[in-house]
C-alpha positions as CSV (number, residue, x, y, z in Angstrom):
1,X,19.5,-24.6,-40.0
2,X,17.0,-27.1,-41.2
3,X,13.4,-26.3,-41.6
4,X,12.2,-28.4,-38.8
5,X,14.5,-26.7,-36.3
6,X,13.6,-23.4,-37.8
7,X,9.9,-23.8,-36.9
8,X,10.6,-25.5,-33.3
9,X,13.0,-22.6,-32.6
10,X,10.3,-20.0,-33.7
11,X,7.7,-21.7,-31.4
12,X,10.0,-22.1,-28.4
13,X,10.8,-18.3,-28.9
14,X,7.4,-17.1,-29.3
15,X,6.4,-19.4,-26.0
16,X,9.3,-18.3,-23.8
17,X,8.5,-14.3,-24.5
18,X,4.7,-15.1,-23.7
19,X,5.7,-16.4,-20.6
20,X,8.1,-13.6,-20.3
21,X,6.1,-10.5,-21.0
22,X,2.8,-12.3,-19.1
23,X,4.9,-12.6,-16.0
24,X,6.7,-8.9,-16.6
25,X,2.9,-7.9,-16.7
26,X,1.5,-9.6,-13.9
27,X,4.5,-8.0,-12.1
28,X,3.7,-5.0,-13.2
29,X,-0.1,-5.0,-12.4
30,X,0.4,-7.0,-9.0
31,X,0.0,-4.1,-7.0
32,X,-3.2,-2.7,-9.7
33,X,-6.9,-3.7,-9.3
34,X,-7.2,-4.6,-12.5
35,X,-10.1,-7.3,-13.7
36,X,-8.0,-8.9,-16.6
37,X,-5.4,-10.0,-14.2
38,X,-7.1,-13.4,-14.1
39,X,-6.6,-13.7,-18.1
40,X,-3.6,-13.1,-17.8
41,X,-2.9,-15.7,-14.9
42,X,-4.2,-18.2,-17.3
43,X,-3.1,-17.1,-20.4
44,X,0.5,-17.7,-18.5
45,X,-0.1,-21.4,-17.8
46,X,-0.8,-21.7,-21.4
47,X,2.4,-20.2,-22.7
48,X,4.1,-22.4,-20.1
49,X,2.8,-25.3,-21.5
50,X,3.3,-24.6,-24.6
51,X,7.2,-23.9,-23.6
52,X,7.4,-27.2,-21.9
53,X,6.2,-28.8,-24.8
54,X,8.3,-26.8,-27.0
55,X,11.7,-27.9,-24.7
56,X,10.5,-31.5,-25.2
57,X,9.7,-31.1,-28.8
58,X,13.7,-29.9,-29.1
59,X,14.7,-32.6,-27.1
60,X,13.5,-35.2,-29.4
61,X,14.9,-33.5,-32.4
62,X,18.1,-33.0,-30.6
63,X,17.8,-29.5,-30.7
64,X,19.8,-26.8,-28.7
65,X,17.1,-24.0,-27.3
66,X,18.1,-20.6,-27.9
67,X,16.4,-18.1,-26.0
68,X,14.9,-14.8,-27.7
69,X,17.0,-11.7,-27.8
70,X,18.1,-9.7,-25.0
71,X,17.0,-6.8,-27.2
72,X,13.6,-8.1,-27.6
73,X,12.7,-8.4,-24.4
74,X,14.3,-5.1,-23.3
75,X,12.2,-3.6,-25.9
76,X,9.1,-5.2,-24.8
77,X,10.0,-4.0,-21.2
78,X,10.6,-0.8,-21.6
79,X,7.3,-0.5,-23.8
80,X,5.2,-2.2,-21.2
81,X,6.4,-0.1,-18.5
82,X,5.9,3.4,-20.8
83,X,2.3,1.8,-21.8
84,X,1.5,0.8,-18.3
85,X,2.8,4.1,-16.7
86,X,0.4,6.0,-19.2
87,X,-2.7,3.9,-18.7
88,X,-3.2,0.9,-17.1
89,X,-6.4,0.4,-17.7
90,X,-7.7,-3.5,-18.6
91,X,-8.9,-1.8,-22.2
92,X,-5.1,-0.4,-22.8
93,X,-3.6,-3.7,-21.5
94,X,-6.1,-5.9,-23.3
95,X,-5.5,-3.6,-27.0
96,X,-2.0,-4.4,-26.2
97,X,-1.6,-7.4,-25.7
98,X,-4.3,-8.0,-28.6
99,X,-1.8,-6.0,-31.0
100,X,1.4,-8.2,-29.8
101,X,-0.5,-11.7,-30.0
102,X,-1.8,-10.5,-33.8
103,X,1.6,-10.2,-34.7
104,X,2.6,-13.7,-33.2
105,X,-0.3,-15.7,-35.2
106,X,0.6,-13.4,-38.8
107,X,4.2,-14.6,-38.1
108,X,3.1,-17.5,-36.9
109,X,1.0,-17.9,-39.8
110,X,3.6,-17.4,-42.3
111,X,5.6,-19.8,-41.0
112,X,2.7,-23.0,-41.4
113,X,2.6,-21.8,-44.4
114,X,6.1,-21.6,-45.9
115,X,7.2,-25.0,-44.2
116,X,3.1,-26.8,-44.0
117,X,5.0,-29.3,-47.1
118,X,8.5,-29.3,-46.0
119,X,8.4,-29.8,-42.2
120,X,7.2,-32.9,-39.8
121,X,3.2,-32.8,-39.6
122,X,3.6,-32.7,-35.9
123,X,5.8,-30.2,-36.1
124,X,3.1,-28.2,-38.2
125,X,0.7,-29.4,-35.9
126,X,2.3,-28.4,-32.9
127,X,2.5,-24.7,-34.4
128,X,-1.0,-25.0,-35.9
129,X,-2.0,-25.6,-31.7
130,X,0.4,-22.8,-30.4
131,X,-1.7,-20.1,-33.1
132,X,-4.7,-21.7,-32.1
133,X,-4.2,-20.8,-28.4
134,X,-3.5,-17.3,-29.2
135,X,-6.3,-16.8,-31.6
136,X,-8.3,-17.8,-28.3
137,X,-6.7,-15.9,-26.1
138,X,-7.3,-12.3,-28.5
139,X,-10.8,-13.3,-28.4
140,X,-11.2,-13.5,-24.4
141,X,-9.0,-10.2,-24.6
142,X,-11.6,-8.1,-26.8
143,X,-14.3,-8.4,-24.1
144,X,-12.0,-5.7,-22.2
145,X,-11.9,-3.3,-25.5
């Protein structure tokens, strides 16, 4: 695999489980009074667009999608649900979520940097958005911690 596909496959994977775990959330919490529901609602639209520019961005390359693992988003289900079941409070969800997103921008971060020389600047600059908009989105989370 080349390094341009490498990245594109890394940000259409860490788009498609945003949308996944935002929308196993909001599932969760649909029935909850929770304020940071709304954050979440938009936080969603972003990840969508970021997978719809993701698909389009492997379309151009010619580039097969391949979804994240099965086990991954078991894993993230079965730890909302035990997180959620514990304490659903908007501080507990928003500490979450904060923890999981820090995660996506250090990998995401790691992977600028390895391929910033090697890869297509739009590519980078495409992945260099995608961290952006999580960055921004921790931020609007820590008003709930």
């Amino acid at each position: 695999m080349n390094e341009n596909t490498e990245l594109l496959m890394h940000i259409y994977q860490s788009a498609e489980m945003g949308v996944y775990t935002t929308t196993n959330l909001l599932d969760i919490l649909k029935n909850k009074d929770n304020k940071i529901k709304t954050i979440l609602q938009k936080e969603l639209k972003g990840y969508e667009k970021y997978l719809q520019l993701s698909e389009k961005y492997l379309e151009k390359y010619d580039i097969e999608s391949k979804s994240s693992g099965i086990m991954a988003k078991l894993g993230s289900d079965i730890g909302m649900s035990i997180e959620t079941m514990k304490d659903n409070s908007d501080s507990r969800i928003a500490s979450m979520l904060i923890e999981g997103m820090t995660m996506g921008v250090l990998e995401m971060t790691g992977k600028i940097e390895t391929y910033k020389d090697i890869c297509n600047k739009d590519i980078i600059s495409f992945a260099e958005e995608l961290k952006k908009f999580q960055e921004s989105e921790i931020e609007k989370l820590k008003t709930y911690v």
